[in-house]
Each structure stands twice: as C-alpha cells, then as structure tokens.
Backbone as JSON Lines, residues from 0, in Angstrom:
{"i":0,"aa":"X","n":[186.47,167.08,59.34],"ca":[187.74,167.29,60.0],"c":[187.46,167.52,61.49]}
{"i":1,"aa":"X","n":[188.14,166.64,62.49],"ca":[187.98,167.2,63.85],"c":[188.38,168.35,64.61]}
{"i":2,"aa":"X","n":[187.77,168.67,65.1],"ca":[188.16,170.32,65.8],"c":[189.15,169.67,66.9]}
{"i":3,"aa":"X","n":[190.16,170.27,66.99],"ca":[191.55,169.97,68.11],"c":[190.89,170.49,69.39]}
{"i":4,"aa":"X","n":[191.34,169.97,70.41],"ca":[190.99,170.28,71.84],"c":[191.51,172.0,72.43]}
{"i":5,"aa":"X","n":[190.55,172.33,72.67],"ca":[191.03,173.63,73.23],"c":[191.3,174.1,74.78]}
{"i":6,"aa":"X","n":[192.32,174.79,75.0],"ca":[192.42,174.9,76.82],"c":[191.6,175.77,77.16]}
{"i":7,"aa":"X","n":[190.84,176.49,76.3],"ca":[190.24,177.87,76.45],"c":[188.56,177.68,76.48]}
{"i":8,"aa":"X","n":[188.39,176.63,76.67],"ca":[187.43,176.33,76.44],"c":[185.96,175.72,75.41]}
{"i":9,"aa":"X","n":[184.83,175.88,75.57],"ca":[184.13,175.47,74.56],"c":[184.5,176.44,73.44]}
{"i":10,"aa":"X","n":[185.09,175.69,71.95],"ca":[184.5,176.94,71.42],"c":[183.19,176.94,70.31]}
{"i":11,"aa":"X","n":[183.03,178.32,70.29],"ca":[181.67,178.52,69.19],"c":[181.84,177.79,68.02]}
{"i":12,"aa":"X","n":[180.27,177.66,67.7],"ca":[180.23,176.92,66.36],"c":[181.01,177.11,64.72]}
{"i":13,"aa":"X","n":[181.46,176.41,64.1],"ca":[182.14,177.16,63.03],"c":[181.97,178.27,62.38]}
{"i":14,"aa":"X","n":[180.23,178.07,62.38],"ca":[179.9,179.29,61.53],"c":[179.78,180.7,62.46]}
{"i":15,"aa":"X","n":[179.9,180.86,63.51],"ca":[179.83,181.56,64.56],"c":[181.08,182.2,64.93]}
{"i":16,"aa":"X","n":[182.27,182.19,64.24],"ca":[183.79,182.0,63.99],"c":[184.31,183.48,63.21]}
{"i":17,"aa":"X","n":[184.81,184.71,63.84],"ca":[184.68,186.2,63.02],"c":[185.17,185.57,61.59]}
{"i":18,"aa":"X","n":[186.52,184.46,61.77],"ca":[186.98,184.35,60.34],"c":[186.03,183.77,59.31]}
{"i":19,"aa":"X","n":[185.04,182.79,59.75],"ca":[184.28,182.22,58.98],"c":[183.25,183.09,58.47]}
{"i":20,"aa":"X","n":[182.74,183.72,59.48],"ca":[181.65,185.01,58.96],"c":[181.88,186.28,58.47]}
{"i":21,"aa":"X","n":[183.39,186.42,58.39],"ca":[184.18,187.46,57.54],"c":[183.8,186.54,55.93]}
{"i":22,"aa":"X","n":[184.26,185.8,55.77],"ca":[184.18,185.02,54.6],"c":[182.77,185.05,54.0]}
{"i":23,"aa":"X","n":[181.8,184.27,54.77],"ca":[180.7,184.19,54.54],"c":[179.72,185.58,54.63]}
{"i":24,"aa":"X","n":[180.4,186.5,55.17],"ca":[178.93,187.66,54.99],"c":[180.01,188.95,54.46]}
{"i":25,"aa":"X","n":[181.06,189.46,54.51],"ca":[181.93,190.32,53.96],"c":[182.13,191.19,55.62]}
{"i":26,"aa":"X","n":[182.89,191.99,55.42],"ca":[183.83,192.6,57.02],"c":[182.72,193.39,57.0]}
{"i":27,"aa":"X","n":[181.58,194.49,56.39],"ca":[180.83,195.06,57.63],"c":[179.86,194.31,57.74]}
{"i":28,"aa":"X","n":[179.38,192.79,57.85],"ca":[178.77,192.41,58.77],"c":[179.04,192.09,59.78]}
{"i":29,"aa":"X","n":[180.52,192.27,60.25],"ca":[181.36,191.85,61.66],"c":[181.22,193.22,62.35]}
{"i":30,"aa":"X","n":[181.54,192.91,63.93],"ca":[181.24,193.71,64.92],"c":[182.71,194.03,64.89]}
{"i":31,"aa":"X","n":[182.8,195.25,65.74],"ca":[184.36,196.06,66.1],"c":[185.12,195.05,67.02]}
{"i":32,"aa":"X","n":[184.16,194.12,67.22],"ca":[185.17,193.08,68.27],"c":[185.7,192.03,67.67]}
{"i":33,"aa":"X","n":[184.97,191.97,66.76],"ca":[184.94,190.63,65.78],"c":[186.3,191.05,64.6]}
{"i":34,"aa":"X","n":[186.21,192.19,64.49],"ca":[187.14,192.69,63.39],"c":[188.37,192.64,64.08]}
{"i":35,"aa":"X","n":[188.52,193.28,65.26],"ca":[189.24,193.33,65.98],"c":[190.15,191.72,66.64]}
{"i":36,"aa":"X","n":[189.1,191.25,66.7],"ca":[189.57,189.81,67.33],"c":[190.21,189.1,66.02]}
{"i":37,"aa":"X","n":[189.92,189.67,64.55],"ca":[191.04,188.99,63.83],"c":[192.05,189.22,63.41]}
{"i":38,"aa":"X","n":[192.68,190.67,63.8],"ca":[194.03,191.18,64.03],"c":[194.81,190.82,65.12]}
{"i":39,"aa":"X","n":[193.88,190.3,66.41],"ca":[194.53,189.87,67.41],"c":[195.02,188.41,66.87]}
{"i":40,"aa":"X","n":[194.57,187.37,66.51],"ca":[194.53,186.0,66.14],"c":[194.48,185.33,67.61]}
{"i":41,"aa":"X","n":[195.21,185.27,68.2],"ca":[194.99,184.37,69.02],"c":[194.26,185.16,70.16]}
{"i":42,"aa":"X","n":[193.93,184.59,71.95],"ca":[193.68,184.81,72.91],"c":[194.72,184.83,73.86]}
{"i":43,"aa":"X","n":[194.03,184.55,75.18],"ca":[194.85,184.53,76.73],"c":[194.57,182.92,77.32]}
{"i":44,"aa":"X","n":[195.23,182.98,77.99],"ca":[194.83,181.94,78.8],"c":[193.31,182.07,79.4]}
{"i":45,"aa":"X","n":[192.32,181.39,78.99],"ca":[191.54,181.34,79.57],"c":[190.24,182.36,78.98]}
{"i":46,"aa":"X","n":[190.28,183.07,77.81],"ca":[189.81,184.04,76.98],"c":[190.07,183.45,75.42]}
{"i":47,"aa":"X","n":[189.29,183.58,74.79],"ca":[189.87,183.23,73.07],"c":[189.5,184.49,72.9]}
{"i":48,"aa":"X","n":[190.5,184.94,71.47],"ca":[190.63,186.29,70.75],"c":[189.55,187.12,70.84]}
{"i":49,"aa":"X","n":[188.31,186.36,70.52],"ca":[187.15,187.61,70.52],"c":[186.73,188.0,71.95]}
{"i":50,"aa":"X","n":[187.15,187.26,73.22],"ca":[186.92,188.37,74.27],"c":[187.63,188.69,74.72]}
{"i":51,"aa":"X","n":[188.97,188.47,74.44],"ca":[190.23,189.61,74.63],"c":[189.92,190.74,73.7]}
{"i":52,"aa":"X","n":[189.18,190.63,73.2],"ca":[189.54,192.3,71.61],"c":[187.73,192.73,72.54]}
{"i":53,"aa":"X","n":[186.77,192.07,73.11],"ca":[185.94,192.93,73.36],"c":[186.34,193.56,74.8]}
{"i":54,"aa":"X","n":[187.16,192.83,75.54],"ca":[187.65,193.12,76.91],"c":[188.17,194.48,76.58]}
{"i":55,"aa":"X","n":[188.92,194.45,75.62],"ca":[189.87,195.74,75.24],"c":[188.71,196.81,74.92]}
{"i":56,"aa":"X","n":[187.81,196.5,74.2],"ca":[187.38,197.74,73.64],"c":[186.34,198.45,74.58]}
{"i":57,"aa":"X","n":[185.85,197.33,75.78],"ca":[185.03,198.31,76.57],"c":[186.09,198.77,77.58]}
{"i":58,"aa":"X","n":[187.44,198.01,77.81],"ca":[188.08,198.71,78.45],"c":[188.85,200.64,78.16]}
{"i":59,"aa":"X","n":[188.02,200.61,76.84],"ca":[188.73,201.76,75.94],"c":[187.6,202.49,75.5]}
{"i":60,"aa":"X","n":[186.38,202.6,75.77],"ca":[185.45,202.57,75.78],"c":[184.9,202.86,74.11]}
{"i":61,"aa":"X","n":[185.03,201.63,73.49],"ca":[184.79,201.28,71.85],"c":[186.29,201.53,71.13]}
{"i":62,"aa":"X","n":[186.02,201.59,69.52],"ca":[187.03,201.46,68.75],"c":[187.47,203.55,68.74]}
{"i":63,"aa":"X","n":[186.42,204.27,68.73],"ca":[187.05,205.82,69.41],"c":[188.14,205.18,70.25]}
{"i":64,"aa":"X","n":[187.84,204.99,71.47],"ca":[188.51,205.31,72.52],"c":[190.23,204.79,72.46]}
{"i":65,"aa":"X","n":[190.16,203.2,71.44],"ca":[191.32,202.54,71.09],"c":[191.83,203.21,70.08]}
{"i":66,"aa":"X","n":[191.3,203.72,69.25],"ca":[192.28,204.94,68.5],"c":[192.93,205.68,69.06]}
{"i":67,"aa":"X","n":[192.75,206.24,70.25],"ca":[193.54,207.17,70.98],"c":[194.63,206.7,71.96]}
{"i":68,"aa":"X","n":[195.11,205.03,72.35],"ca":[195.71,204.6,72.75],"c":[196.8,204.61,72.59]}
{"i":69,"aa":"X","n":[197.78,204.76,73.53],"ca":[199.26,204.44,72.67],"c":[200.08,203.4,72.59]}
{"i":70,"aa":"X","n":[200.66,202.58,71.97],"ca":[200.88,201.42,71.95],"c":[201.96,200.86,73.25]}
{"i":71,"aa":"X","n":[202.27,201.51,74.13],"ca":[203.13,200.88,75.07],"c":[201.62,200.86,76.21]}
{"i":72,"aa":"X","n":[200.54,201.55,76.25],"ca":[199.68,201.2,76.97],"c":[198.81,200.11,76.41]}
{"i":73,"aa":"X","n":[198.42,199.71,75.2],"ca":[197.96,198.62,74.6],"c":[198.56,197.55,75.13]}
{"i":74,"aa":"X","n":[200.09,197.43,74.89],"ca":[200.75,196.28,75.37],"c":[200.52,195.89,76.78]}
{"i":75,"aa":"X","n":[199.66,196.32,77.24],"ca":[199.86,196.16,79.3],"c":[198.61,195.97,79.48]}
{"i":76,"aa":"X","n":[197.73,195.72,77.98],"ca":[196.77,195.0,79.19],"c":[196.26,193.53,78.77]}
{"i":77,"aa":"X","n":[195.62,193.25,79.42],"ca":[195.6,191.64,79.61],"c":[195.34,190.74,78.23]}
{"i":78,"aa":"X","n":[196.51,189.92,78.11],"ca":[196.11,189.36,76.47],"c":[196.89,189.72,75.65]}
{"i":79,"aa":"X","n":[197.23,191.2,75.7],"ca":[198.38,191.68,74.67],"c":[199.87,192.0,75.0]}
{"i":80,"aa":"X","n":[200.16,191.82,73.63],"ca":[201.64,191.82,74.6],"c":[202.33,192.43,73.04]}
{"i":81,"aa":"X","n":[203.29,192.89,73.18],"ca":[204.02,193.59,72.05],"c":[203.61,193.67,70.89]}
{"i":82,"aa":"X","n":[203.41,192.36,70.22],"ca":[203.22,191.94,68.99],"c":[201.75,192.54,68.56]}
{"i":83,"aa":"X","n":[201.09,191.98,69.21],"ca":[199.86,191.99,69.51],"c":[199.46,193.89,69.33]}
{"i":84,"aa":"X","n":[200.37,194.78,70.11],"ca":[199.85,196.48,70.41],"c":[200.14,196.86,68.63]}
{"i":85,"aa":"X","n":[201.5,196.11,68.74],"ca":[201.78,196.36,66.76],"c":[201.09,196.13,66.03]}
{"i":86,"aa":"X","n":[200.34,195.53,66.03],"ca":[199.48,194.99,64.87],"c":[198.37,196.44,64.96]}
{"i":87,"aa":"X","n":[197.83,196.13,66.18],"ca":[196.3,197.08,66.34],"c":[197.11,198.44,65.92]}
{"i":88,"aa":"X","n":[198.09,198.88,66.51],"ca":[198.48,200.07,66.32],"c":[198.62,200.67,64.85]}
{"i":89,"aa":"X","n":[199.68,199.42,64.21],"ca":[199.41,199.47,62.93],"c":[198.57,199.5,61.79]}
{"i":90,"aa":"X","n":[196.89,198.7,62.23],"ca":[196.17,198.68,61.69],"c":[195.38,200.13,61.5]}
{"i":91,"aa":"X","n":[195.17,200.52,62.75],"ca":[194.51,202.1,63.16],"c":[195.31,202.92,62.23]}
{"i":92,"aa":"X","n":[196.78,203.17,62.19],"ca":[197.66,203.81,61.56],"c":[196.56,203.75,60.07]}
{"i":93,"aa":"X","n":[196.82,202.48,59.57],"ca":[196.07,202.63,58.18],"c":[194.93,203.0,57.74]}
{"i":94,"aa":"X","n":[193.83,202.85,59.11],"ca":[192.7,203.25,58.36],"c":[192.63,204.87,58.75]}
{"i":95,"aa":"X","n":[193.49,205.54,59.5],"ca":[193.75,207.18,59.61],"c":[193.89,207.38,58.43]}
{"i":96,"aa":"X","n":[195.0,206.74,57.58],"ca":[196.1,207.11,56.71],"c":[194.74,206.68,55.15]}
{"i":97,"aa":"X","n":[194.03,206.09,55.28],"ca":[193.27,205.66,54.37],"c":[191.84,207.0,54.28]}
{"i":98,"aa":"X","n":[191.69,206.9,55.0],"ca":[190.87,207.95,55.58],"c":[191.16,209.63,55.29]}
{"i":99,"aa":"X","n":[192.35,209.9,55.52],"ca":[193.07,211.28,55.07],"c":[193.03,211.77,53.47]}
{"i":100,"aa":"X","n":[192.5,212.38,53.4],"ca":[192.25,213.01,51.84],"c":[193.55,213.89,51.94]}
{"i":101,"aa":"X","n":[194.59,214.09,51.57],"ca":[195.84,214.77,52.07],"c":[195.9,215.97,50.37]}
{"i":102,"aa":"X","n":[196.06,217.31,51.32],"ca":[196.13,218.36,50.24],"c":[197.62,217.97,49.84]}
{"i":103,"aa":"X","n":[198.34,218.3,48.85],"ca":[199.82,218.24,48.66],"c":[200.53,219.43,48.29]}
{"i":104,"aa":"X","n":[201.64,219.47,48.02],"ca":[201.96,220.74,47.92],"c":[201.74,221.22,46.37]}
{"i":105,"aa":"X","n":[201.16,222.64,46.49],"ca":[201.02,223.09,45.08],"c":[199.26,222.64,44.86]}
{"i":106,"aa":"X","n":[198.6,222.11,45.51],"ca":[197.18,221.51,45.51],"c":[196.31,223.26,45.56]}
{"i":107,"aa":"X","n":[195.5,223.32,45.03],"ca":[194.31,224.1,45.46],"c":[193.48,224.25,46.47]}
{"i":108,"aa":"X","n":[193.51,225.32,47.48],"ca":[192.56,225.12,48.49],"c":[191.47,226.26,48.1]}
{"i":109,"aa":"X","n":[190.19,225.42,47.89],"ca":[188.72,226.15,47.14],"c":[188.15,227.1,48.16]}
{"i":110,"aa":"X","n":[188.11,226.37,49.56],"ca":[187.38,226.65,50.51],"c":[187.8,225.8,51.95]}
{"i":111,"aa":"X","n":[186.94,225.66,52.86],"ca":[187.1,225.73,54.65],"c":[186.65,223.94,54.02]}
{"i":112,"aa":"X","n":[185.77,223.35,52.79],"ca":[185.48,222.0,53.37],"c":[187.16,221.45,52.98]}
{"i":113,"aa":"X","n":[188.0,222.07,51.78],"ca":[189.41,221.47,51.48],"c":[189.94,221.43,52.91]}
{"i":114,"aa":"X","n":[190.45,222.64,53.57],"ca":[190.94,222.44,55.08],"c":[190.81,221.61,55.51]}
{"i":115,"aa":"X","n":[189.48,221.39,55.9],"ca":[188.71,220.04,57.04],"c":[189.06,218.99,56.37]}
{"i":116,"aa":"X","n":[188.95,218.13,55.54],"ca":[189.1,217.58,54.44],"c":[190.36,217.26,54.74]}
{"i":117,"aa":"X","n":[191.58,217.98,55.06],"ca":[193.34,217.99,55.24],"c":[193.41,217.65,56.24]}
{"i":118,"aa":"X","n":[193.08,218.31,57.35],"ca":[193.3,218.13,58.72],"c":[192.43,217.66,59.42]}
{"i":119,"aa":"X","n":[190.99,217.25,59.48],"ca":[190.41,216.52,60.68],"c":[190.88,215.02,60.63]}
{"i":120,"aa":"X","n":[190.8,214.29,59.81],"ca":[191.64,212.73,60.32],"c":[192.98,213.18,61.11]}
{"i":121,"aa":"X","n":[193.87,213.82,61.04],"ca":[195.14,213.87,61.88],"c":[194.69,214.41,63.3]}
{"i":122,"aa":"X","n":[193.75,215.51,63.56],"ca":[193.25,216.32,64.31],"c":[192.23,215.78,65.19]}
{"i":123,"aa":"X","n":[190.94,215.17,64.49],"ca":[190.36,214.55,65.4],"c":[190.22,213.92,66.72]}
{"i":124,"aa":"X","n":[191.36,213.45,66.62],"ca":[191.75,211.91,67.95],"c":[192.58,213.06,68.62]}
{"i":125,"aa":"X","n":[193.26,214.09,68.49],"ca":[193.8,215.06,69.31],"c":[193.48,215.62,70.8]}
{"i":126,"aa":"X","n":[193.43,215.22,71.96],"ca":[192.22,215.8,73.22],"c":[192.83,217.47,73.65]}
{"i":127,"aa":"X","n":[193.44,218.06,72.62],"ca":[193.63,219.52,72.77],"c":[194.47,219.71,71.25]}
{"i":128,"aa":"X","n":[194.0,221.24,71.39],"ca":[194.6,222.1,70.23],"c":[196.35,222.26,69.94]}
{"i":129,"aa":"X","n":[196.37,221.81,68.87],"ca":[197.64,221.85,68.22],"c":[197.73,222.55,67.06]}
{"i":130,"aa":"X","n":[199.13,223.64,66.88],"ca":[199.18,223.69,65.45],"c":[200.35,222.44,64.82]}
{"i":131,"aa":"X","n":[200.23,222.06,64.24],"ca":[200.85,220.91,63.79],"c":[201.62,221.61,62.15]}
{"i":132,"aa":"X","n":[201.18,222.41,61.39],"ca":[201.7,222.68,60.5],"c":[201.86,223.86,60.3]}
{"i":133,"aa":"X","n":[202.71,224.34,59.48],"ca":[203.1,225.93,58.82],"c":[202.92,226.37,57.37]}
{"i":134,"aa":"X","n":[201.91,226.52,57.2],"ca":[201.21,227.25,55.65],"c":[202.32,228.12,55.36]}
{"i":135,"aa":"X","n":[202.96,227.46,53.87],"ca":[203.59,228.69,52.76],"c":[202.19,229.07,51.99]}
{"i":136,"aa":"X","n":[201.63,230.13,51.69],"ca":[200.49,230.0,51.09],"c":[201.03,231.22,49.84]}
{"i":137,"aa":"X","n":[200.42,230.71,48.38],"ca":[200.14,231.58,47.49],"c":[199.13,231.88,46.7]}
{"i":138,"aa":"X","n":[198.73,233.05,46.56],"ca":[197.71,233.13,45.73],"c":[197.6,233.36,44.21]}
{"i":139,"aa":"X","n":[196.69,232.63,43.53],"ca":[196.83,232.5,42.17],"c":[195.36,232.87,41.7]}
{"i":140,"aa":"X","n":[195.14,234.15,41.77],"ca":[194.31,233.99,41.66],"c":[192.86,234.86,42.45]}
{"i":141,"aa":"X","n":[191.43,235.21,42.16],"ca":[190.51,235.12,42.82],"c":[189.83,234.68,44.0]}
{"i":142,"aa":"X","n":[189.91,233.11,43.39],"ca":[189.37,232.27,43.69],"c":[190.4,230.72,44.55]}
{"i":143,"aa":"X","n":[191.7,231.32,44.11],"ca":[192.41,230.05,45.03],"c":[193.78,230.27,44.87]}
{"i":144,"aa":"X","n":[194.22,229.24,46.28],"ca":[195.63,229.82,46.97],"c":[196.16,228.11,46.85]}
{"i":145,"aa":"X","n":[197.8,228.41,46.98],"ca":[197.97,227.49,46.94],"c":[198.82,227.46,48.16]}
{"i":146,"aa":"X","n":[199.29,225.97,48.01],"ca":[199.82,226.01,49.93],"c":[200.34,225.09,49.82]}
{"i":147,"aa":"X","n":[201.91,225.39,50.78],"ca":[202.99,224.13,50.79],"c":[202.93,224.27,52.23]}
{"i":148,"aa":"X","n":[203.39,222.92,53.02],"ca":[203.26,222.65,54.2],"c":[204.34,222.28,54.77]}
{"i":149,"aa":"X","n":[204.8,223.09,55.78],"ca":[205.9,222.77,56.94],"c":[205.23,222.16,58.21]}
{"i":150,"aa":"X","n":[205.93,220.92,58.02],"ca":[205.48,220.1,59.3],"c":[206.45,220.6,60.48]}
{"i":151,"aa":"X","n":[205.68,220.56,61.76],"ca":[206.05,221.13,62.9],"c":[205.87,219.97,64.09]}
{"i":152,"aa":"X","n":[207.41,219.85,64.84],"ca":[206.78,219.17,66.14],"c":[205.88,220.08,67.07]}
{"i":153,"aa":"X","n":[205.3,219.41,67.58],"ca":[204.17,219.93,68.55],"c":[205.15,220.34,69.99]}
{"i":154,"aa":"X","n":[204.4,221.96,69.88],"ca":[205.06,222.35,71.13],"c":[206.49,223.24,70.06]}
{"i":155,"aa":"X","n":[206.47,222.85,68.74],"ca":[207.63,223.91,67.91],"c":[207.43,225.37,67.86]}
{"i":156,"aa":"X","n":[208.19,226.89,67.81],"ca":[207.57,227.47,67.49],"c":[207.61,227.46,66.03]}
{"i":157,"aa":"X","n":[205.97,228.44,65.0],"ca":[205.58,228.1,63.79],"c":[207.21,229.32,63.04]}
C-alpha cells in the first residue's frame, strides 16, 4: 500500500510508528512521548504528533510536570488546541482515578499506610497543603475506626 504524501515532512519508517510499536511490543515499551503522541493523533503544521507531545513534555518538564497542567493552559500551546487539552486532560484524569485506591464510607482504616493509600493520588500533584476532606470517624473497636467523608471546597471552612 502506498504511503500518502505528507506536508510535514519525511515520515519515519512504519515500524518506527508509536501506533505500530504499541501493537508490536505492548504500551510499556513506548516512551511518555510516544504514548502521549497517540492521544494527540495528529500534529502541527510542520511537526507530526510525536514532536508536538515531546515539545509539550519538555515544555512541562516530563509527564510530572503535565499532570499538573490545567487544561485552558494545555490548550495555548503550540499544536494543541481544545480538543486536543481534552483528551490529555482526560486521559491524566483516568490514570489518577485508576491509580486511587479510594477508602469508602463505612471502610476500615487499619493504619497511616490506609490514609496514604486514600489520599496521596489526589494530594500528590497538589504544590501546597490542603485539607480537602472532613472525617466523620467511628470507632469499632481496638483496633479500627471507621470513617465517612465530607468533601470540602478548598479554602472551605472544615
């Protein structure tokens, strides 16, 4: 099959292609740019996808730094544009949300690793201290309490 003409230049060999080597080797043999460049799908004028998504990430300094982005600043820089901040934004959303071991209400808290365990994925990416929630806590017990959670806007009092 012939490869269509591109404005963007030469491009890399097929097998050299994040989608093709997603296929052929599984997603962690791809780089954060490479992963990245296939949520973007396309490029810029003059850039194809994978160095718009690496442009971004040293502009953010790695996939840390683009976690902490907010999506109206994603959208503004070169290459992306609305659609484009949604996707990444959305994607990050999931692997937080995948990532979160979430206590629930009425759950057992054993010890300090359950806490951490609850709150460092939400907390982490934070660049200052928040209380974010309000412990009903009961105890049942010796050995363990249980705890329902009032979510709080930031800056609420608890």
């Amino acid at each position: 099959m012939p490869q269509r003409p591109s404005c963007r230049g030469a491009r890399p060999p097929v097998g050299d292609r994040p989608r093709e080597r997603l296929t052929a080797l599984g997603p962690a043999a791809l780089s954060d740019a490479e992963l990245l460049a296939l949520l973007l799908r396309t490029g810029d004028r003059g850039a194809d996808a994978l160095a718009v998504a690496t442009a971004l990430l040293e502009r953010h300094g790695g996939l840390h730094g683009l976690a902490r982005v907010r999506g109206r600043e994603l959208k503004d820089a070169p290459g992306i544009g609305p659609a484009k901040s949604a996707s990444v934004c959305a994607s990050l959303e999931l692997g937080r949300r995948l990532a979160a071991r979430r206590l629930h209400p009425g759950a057992a808290i054993r010890g300090p690793g359950d806490v951490f365990a609850h709150f460092h994925p939400s907390l982490r990416l934070v660049p200052h201290q928040q209380l974010r929630w309000s412990p009903n806590i009961t105890f049942r017990g010796p050995a363990e309490l249980y705890v329902d959670w009032d979510r709080q806007a930031p800056g609420q009092a608890p």
